[in-house]
N, C-alpha and C positions, 0 to 999 in steps of 0.2 A: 838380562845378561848385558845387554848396550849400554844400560844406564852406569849398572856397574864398572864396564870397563868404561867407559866414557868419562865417570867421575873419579876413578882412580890412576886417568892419562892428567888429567887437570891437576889433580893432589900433587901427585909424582913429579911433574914439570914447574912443579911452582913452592917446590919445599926445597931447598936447595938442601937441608938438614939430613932429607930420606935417606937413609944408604939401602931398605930392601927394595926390592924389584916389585913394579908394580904386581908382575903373575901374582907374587910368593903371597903380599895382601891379601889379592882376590881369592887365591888357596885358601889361607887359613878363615876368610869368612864361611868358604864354602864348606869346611869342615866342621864349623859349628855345628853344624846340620846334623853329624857323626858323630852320638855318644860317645864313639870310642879315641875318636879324636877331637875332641870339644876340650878336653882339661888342656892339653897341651897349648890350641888354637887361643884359648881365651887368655894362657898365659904369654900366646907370644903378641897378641894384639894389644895387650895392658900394656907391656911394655914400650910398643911401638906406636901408643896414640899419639902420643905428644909430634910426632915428625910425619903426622899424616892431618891434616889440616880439617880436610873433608868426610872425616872415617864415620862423624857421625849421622850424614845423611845416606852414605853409603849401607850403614848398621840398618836402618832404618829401612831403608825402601827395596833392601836386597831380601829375599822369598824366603820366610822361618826363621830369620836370624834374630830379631825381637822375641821371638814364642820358645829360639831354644834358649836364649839367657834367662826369660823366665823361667823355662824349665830346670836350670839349673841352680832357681831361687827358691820354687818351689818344695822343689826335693829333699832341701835340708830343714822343711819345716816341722816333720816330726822328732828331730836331733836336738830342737831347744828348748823342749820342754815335755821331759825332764832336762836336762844338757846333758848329751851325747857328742856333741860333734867336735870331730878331730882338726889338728891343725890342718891338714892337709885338704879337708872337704872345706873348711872357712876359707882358706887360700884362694880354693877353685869360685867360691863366690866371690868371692870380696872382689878378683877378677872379671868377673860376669857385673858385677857392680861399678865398678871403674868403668867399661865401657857402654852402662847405662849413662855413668854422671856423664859421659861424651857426648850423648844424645842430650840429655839435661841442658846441656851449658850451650850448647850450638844454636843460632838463633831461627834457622830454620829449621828444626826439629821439637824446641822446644815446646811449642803448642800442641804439637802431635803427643807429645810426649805427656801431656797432659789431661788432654781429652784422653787417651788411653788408660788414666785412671794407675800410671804406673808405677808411682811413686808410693801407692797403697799397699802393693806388692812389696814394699821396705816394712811397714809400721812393724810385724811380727819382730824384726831383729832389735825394733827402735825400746820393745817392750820388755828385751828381755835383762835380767837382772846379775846374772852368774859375772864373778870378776875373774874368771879364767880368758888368759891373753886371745885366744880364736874368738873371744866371745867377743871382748872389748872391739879387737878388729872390726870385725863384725858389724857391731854401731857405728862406730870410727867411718867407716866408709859409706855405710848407709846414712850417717850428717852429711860426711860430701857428698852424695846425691842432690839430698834438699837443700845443702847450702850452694850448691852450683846452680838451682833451680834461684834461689833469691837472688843473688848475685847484682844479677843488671836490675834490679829497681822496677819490676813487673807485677801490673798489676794483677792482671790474670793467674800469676801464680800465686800472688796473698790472696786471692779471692777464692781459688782454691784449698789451698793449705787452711784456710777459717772455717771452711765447711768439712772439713777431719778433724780428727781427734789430736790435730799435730802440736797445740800448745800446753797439753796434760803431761805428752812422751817427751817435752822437750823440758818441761819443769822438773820430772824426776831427775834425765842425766844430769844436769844443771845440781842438783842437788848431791849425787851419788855417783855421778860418772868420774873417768880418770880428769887429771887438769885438761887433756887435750879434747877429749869428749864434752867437757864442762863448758870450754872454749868456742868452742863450732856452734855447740847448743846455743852459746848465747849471742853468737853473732846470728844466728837462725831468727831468733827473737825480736832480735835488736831491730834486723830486717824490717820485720814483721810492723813491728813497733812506730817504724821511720813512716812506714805506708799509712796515710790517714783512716782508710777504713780498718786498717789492721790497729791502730791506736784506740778507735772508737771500739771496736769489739771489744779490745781489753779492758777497757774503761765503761762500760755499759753498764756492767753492775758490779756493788761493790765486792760482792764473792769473786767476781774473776780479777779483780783488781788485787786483792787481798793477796788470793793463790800467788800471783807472780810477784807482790810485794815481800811477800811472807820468803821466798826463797832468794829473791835478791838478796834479802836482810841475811838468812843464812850464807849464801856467797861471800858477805862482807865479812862477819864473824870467820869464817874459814880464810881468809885472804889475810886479815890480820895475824892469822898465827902461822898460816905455809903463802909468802907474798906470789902471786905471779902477775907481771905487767900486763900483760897480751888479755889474761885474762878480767881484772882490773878497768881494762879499755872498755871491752864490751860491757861491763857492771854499769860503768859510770854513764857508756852510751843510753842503755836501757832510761836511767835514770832522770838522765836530764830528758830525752825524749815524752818521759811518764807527765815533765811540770809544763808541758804544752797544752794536756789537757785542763780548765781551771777545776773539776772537781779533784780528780788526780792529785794536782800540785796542794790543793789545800787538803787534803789528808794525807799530806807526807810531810807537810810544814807541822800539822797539829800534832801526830803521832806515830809517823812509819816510814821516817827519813835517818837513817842510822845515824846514830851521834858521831860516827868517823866521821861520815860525808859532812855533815854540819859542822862540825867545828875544824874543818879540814887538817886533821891529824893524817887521813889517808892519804894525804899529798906528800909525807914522809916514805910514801911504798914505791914513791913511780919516780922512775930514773931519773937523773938529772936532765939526760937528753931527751925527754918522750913530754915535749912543751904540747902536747894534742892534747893528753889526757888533764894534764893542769889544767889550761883550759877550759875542758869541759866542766871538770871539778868546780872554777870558780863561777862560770856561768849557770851551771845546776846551785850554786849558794846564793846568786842574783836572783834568780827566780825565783828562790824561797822567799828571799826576804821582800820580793816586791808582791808579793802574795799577800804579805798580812796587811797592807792596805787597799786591796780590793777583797771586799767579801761576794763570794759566792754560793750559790746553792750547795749545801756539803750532804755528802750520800747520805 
């Protein structure tokens, strides 16, 4: 109860943004607690994270309030399959979610947050398939969990997310998700990707090479015929990060480099003003062509 209020006199006096009362905070955590008041609680906390600074060590170290957001993650596990669940029950998650990603993203929480194994607690949502909009939500906010977790360039968390099943769930959305879902996913990747051990796992053999080759290549073909920049960034990020590795780069030079990105027709997609992604574009077409005079061991 000290710590609580202790850490919610520090939030409160140091957010000049807060307009609720510190009590009113410390209420709606403690009614987490109370099924019957948990929907309301989680929806008034979602909204008020952004102007509480410290809400996520506070989530964290205050008694049941991690075990009731899982409870309220758990619960809607038998509603996705077959899909059952209403907007109103995806709502009340997707809120319980929001103030997991607040633990996620905090850097004194986030190792706890890890070691608890909590982000496993998402993959069910990450799995499912139904294009009804609770559903979409659903995933939608379960990437921003994991993508708040990538975030700051940690390694502990690519080292975890490699030993889950997280780059299989992140290839299907990637293929099948909405543009915004398809988005997230791929900046998740990209992450992934930027981290050395996370580029050598993808690159270790050529089946998991292929796997994420294979849907990038579908991303490009889709991006050609409905464009989006945002989404584009991340393609191209993956890409050029893939010609860092030399067996990687020399089987995308020989067969599995989209003829957009080669003969840079796909630099027609991306706005005039977005000089990053050009860039990358031309430096991933450097790499190729300094590839075909050095040979290397090819898969």
């Amino acid at each position: 109860h000290y710590f609580i209020q202790s850490n919610l006199r520090s939030t409160m006096t140091t957010s000049p943004k807060a307009s609720v009362e510190r009590e009113q905070i410390y209420q709606w955590v403690q009614n987490l607690l109370n099924p019957e008041t948990r929907e309301q609680s989680l929806a008034e906390l979602s909204k008020k994270r952004e102007l509480v600074p410290d809400l996520a060590p506070l989530l964290w170290h205050s008694f049941g309030t991690i075990s009731a957001l899982l409870q309220e993650i758990i619960a809607i596990y038998p509603l996705i399959s077959p899909p059952h669940l209403t907007a109103q029950q995806s709502n009340s998650v997707c809120n319980a979610l929001a103030l997991l990603q607040c633990v996620a993203s905090h850097h004194e929480t986030r190792s706890y947050f890890l070691k608890a194994n909590i982000p496993l607690f998402l993959y069910p949502f990450l799995h499912t398939t139904s294009k009804y909009r609770q559903f979409e939500y659903l995933r939608l906010t379960s990437l921003g969990v994991v993508g708040a977790l990538v975030k700051p360039d940690d390694k502990e968390v690519i080292q975890f997310l490699l030993n889950t099943e997280i780059i299989p769930l992140l290839l299907r959305i990637m293929e099948h998700g909405s543009e915004l879902s398809k988005t997230v996913a791929t900046f998740i990747l990209q992450k992934i990707l930027l981290d050395d051990h996370g580029l050598a796992y993808i690159c270790y053999t050529f089946e998991r090479f292929k796997s994420v080759t294979n849907v990038l290549q579908s991303m490009v073909d889709s991006l050609v015929r409905e464009p989006s920049g945002r989404l584009l960034k991340h393609v191209v990020r993956c890409y050029l990060r893939l010609t860092d590795n030399p067996r990687a780069k020399e089987a995308l030079n020989r067969t599995l480099m989209p003829e957009q990105l080669k003969d840079g027709t796909i630099v027609q997609m991306i706005k005039q003003d977005d000089n990053s992604t050009k860039r990358w574009v031309q430096q991933l077409q450097r790499n190729l062509s300094n590839s075909k005079s050095s040979p290397v061991q090819q898969y």
